[in-house]
ROTORBA-587989 format. One record per residue: z, y, x of N, C-alpha, C, O, CB in turn. Coordinates in steps of 0.001 Angstrom, whole numbers, plus 524288, in hexadecimal, padded with zeros to 5 digits. Glycine has a CB too. Layout:
ZYXZYXZYXZYXZYX
...
END
This chain:
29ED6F9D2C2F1642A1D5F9D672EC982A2F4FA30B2EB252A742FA5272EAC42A6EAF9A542ED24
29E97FA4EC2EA7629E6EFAB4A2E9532A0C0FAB6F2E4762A211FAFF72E38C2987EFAE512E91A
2A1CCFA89E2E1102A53AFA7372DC6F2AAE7FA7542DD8B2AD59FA9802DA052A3F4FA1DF2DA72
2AD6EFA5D42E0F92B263FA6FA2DF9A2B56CFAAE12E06B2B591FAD132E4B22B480FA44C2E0C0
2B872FAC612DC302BA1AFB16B2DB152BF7DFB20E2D9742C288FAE7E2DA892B701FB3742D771
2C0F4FB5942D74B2C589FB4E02D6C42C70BFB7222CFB12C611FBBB62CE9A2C83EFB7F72DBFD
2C927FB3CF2CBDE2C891FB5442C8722C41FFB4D82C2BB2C4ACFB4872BDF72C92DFB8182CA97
2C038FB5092C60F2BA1DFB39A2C2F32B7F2FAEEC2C17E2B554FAC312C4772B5F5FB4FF2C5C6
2B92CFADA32BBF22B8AAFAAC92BAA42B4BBFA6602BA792B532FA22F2B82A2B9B6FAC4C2B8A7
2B022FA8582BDCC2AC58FA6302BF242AB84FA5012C3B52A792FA3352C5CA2A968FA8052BDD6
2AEDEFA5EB2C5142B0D2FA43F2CD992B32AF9E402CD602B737F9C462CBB42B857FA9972D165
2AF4DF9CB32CF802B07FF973E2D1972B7AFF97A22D2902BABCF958D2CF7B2AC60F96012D82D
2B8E9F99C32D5EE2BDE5F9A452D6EC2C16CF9DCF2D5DC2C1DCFA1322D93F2BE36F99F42DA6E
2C461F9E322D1E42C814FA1DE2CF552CDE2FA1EF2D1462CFBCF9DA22D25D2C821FA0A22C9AF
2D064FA56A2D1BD2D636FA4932D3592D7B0FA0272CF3E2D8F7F9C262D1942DA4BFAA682D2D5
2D7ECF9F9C2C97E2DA3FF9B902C6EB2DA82F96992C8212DDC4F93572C6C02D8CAF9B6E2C33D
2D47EF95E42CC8E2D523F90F62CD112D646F8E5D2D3E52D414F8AEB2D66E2D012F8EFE2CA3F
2DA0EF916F2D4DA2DC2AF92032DA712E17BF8F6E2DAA92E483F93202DA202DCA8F98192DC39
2E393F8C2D2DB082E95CF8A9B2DAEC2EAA3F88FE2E05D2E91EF84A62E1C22EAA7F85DE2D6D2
2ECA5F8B422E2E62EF14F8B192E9152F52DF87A92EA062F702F86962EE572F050F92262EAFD
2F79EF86572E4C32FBC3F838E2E60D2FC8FF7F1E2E1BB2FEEBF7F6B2DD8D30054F87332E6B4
2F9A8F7A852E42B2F61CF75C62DFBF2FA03F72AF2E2692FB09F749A2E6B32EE10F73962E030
2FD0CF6DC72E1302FDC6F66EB2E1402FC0BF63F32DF3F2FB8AF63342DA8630134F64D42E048
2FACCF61AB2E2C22F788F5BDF2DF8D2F8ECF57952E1F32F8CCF57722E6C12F0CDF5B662DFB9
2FAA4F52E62DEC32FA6FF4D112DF5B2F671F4B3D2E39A2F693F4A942E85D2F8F0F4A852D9FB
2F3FBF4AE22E0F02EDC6F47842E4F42E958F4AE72E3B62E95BF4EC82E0DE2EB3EF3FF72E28A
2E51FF48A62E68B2E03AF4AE22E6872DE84F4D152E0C82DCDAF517A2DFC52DC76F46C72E896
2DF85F48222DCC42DE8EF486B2D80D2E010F4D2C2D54B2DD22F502E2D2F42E06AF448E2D61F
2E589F4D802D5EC2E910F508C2D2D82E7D4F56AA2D59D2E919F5AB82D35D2EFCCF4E142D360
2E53AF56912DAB42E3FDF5C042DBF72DD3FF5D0C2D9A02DB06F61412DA532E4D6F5CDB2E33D
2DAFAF58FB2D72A2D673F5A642D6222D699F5A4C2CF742D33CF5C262CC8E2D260F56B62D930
2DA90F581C2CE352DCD3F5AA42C6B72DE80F60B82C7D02DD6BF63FF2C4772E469F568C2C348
2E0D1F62082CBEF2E19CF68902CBA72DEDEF6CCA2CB882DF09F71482C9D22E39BF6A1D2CEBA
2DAE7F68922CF1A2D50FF6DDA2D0682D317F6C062CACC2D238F6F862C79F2CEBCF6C912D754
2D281F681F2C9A82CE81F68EF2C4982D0B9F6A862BDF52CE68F6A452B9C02CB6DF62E62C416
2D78AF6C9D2BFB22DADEF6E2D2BBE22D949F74F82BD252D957F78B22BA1B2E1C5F6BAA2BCC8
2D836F74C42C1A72D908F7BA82C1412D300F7C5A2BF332D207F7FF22BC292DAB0F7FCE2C86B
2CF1DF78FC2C0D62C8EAF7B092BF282CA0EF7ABC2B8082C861F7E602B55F2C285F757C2C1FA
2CC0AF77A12B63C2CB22F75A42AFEE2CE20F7B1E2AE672CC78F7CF42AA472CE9CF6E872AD53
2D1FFF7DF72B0C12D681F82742AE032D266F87902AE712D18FF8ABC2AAED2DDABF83A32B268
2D048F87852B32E2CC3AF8BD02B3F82C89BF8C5F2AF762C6DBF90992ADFD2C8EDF8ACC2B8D7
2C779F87642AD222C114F88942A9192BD88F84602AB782BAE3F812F2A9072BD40F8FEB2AA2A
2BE06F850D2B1C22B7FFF82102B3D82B688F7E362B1392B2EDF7E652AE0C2B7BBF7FA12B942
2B9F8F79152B2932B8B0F74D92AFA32BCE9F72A02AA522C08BF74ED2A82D2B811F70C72B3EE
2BAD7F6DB42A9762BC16F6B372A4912BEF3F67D12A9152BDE9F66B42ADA52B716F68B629FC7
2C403F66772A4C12C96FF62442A7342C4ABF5CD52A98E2C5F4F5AB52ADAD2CF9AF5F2D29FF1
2C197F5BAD2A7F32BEEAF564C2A97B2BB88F573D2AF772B98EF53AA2B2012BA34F54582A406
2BB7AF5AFC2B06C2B8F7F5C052B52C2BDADF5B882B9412BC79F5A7E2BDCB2B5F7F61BD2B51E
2C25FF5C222B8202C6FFF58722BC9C2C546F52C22BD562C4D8F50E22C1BF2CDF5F57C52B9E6
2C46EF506E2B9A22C333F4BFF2BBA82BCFFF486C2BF822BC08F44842C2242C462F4A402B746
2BA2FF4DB22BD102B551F4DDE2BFB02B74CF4E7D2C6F82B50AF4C0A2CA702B16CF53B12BCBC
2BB63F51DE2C7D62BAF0F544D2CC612BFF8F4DE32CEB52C0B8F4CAE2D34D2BD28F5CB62CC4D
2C175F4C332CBCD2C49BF46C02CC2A2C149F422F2CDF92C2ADF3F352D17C2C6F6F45192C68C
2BC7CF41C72CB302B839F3E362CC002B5CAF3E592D1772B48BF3ACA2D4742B432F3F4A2C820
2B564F45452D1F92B1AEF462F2D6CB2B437F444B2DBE72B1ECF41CE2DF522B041F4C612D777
2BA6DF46272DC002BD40F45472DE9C2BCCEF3E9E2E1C22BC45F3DCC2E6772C146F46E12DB86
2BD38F3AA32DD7D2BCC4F34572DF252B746F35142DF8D2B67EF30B72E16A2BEEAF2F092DAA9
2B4A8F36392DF6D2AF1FF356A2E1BE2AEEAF36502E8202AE49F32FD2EB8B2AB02F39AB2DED7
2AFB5F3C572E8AA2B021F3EC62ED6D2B468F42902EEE62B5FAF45D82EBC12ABE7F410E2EE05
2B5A0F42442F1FE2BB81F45B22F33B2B932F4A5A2F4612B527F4B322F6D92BFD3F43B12F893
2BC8CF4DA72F2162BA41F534D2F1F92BDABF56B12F60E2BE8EF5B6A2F5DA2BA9AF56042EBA9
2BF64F52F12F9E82C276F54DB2FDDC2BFC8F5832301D62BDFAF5522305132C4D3F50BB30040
2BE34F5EE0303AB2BA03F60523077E2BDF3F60A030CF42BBDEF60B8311492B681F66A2305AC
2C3E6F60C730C622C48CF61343128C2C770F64CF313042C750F680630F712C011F621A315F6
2CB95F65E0318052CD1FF6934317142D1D3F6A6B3143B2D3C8F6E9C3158D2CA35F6A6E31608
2D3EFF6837311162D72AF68E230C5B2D501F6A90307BF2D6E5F6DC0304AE2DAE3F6C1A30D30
2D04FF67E23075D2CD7BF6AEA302002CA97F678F2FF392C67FF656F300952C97FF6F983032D
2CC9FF67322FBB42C7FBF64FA2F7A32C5BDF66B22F13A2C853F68E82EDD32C9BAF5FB52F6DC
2C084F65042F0EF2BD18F67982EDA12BCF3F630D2E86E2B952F5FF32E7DA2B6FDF68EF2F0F0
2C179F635F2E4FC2C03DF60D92E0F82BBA1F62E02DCBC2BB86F67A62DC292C4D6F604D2DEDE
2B8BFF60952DA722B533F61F92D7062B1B6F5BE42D4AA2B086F581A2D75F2B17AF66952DA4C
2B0A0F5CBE2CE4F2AE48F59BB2CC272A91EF56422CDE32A5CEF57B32D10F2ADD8F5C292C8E2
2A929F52C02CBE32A180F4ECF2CB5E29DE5F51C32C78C29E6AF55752C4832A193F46E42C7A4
29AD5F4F332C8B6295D5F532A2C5D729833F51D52C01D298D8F555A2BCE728DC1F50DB2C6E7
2997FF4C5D2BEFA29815F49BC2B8F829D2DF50502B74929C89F52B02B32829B13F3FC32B713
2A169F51EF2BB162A633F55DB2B8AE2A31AF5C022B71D2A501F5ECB2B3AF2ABE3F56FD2BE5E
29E76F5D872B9ED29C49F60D12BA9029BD2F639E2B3C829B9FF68672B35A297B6F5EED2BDE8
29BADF5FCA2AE6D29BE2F60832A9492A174F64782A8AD2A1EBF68732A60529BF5F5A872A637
2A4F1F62262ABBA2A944F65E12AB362AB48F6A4B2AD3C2AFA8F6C232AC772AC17F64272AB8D
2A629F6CB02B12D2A82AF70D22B34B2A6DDF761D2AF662A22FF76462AE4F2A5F0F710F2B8FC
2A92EF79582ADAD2A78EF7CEA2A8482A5F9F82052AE2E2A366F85B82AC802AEBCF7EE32A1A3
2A725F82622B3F52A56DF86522B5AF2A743F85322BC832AA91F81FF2BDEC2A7C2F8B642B22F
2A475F88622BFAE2A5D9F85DA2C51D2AAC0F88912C7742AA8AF8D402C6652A0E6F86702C95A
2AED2F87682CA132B3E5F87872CB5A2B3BDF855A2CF6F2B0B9F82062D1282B759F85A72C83B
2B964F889B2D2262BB76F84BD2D5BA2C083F866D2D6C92C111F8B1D2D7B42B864F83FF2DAA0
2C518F82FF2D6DD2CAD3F82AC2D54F2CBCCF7FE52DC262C959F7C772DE762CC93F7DEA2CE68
2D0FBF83932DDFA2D306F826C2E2582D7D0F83F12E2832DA19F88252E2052D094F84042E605
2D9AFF7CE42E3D52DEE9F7BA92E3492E195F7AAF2E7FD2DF37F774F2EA772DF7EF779B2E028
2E5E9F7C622EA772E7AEF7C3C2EFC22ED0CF79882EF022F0DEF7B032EC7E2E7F0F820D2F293
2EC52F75602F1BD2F28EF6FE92F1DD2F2AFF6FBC2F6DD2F0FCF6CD12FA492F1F5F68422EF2C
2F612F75112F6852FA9EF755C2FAEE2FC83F716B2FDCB2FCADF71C9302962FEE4F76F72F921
2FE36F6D142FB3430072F675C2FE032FC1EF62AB2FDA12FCE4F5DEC2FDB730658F64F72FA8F
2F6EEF65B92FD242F325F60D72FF122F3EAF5DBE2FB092F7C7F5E012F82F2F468F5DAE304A9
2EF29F59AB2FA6A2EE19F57502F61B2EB5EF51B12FA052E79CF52A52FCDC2E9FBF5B632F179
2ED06F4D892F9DD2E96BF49142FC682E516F48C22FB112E4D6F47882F66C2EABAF445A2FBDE
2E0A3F49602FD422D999F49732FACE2D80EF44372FDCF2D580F4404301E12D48EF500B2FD4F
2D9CEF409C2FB692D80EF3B772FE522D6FCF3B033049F2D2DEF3A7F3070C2D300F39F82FBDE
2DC5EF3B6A306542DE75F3BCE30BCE2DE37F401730D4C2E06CF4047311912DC5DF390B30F75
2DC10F457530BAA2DC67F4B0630BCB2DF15F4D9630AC52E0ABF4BB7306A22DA40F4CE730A54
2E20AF526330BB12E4EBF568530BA52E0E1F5C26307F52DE39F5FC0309B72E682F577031285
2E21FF5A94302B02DEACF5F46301EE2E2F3F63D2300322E74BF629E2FE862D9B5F5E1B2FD19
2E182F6854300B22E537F6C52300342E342F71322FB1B2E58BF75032F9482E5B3F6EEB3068B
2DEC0F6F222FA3D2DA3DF74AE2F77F2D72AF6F732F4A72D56BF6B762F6B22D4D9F7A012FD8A
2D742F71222EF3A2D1BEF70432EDFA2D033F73912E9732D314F75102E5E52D0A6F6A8A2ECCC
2CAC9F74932EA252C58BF76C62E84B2C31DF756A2E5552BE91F746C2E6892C289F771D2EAB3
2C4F0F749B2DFA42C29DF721E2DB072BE77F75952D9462BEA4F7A4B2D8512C694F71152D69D
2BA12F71D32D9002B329F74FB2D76C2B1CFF73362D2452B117F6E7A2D1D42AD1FF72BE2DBC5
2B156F75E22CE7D2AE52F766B2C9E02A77EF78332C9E32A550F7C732CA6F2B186F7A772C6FF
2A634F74B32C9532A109F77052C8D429BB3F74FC2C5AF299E1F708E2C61929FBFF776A2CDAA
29979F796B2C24529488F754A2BF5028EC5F74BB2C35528E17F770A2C77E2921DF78BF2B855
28C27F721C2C17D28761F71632C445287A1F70462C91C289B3F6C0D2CA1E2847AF75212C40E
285BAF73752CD822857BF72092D1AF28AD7F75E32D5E528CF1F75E02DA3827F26F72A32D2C6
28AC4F78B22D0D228E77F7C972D458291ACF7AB72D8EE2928AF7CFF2DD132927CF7EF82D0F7
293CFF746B2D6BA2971CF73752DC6529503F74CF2E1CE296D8F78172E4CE29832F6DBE2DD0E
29054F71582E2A628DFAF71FE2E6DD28EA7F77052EAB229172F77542EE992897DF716A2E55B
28C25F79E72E90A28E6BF807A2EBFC293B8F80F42EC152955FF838F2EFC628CBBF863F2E890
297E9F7EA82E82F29DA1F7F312E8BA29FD4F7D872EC942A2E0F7F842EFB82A021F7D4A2E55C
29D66F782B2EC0129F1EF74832F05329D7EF76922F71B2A04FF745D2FA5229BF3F6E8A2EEC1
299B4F7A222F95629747F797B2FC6529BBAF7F272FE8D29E2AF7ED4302AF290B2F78DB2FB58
29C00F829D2FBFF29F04F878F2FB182A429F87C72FC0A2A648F8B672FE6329EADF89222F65F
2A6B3F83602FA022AAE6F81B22FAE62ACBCF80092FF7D2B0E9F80F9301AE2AB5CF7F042F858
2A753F7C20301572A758F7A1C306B02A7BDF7BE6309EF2AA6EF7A5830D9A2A4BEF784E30818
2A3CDF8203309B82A498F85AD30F3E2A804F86473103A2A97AF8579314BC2A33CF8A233100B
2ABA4F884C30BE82B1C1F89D530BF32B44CF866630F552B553F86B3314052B4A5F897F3066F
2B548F825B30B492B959F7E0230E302B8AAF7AEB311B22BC44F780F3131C2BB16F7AC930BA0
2B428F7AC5313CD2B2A0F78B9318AE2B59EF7C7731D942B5E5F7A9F322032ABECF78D7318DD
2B701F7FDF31CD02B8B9F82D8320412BE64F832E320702C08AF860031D2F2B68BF873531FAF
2C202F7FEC324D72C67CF7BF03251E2CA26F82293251C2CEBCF8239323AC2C6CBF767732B9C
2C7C4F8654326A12CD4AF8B0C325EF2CDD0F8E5E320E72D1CDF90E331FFA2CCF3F900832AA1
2C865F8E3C31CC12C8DDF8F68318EC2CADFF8A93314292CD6BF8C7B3108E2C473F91DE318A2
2CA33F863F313F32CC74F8257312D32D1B8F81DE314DF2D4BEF7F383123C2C99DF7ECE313FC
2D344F83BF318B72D98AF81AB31A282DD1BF88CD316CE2E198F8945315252DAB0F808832492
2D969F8C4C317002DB3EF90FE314432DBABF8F2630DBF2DFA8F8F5430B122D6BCF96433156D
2D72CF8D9F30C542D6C3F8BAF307872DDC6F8A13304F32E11CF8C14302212D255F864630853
2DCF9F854F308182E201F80AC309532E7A3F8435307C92EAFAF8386304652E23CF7E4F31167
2E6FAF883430BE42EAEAF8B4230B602ECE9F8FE43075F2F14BF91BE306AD2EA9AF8CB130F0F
2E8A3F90DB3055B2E96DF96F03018F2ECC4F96BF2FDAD2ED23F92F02FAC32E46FF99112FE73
2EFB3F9B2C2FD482F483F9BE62F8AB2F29CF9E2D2F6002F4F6F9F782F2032F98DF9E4D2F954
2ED2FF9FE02F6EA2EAACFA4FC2F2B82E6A8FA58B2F0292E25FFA5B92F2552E9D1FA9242F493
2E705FA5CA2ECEE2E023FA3E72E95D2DBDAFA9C52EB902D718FA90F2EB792E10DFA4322DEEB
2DD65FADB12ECE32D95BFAF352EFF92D831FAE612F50F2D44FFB0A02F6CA2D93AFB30C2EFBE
2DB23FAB292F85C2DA5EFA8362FB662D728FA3AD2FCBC2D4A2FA2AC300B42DD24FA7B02FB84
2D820FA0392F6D42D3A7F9E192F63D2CE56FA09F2F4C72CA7AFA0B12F7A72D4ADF9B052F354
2CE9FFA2602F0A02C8F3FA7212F00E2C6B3FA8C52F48C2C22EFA7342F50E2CA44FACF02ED82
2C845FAB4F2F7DB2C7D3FAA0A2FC9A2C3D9FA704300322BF73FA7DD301F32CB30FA8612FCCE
2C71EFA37E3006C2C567FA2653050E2C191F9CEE3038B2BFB1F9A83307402CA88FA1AF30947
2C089F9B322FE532BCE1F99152FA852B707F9CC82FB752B2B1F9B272FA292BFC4F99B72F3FC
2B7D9FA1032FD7E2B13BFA24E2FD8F2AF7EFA0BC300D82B228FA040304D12AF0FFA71D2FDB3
2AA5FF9F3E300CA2A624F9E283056F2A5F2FA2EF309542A4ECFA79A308CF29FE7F9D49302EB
2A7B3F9F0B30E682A724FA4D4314AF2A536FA6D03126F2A7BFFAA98310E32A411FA50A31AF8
29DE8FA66630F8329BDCFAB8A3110029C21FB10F30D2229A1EFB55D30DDB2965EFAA5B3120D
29F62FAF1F308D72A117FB304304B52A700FB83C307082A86BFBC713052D2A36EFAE2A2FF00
2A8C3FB53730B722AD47FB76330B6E2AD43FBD0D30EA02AB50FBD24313052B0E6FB36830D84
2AF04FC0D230CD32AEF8FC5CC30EB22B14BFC81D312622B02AFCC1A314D22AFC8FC80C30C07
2B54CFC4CC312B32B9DAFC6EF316142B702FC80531BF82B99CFC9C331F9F2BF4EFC21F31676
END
């Protein structure tokens, strides 16, 4: 995710769309937030929340961890105007159908772009101490952070 940046409007991941102190009702009501912050950004059109609503009862977009990856069905893919990704952190956990999710990682994306998003993402959060950091961050460069792929990171 050599794209995310800070500021640049063409970065998948922008500070604007970072919110570290989110509540939510249920699963639902935390996946109207992620797809409230993508629609405020530009990415998508208000109807692509419900795309990422649809995807949701299909397949749980729960990866583990305290994390989950809300994002649209192909038929929502009409509504993505550009690729994004919005991360929302609920401090007091959110039930993900018997899950504890704490983070989620809302993906905007046209064409195929998910695919590489999704896989990118995975390295990340597959990894239970950068995911439990994730979980934890008060700081949107924190998240910026620690969102890059190992092999980008300099430190």
């Amino acid at each position: 995710m050599a794209e995310v940046a800070s500021g640049d409007h063409a970065a998948l991941l922008d500070r604007r769309s970072i919110r570290l102190d989110v509540t939510a009702a249920n699963r639902e009501d935390a996946i109207r937030r992620s797809g409230a912050v993508l629609v405020e950004i530009g990415a998508v059109d208000p109807s692509y929340v419900e795309a990422m609503l649809a995807r949701e009862r299909s397949i749980s977009t729960y990866m583990g961890e305290g994390v989950a990856i809300p994002h649209g069905t192909l038929a929502g893919k009409d509504a993505v105007r550009r690729d994004a990704l919005a991360v929302l952190r609920f401090p007091a956990g959110v039930d993900w159908g018997g899950e504890q999710v704490v983070l989620c990682v809302a993906i905007a994306a046209r064409g195929d772009g998910h695919v590489a998003l999704l896989a990118q993402l995975a390295e990340v959060l597959l990894d239970p101490q950068r995911a439990r950091a994730l979980g934890q961050a008060t700081e949107a460069d924190e998240i910026l952070r620690l969102l890059k792929p190992v092999d980008e990171e300099t430190d």
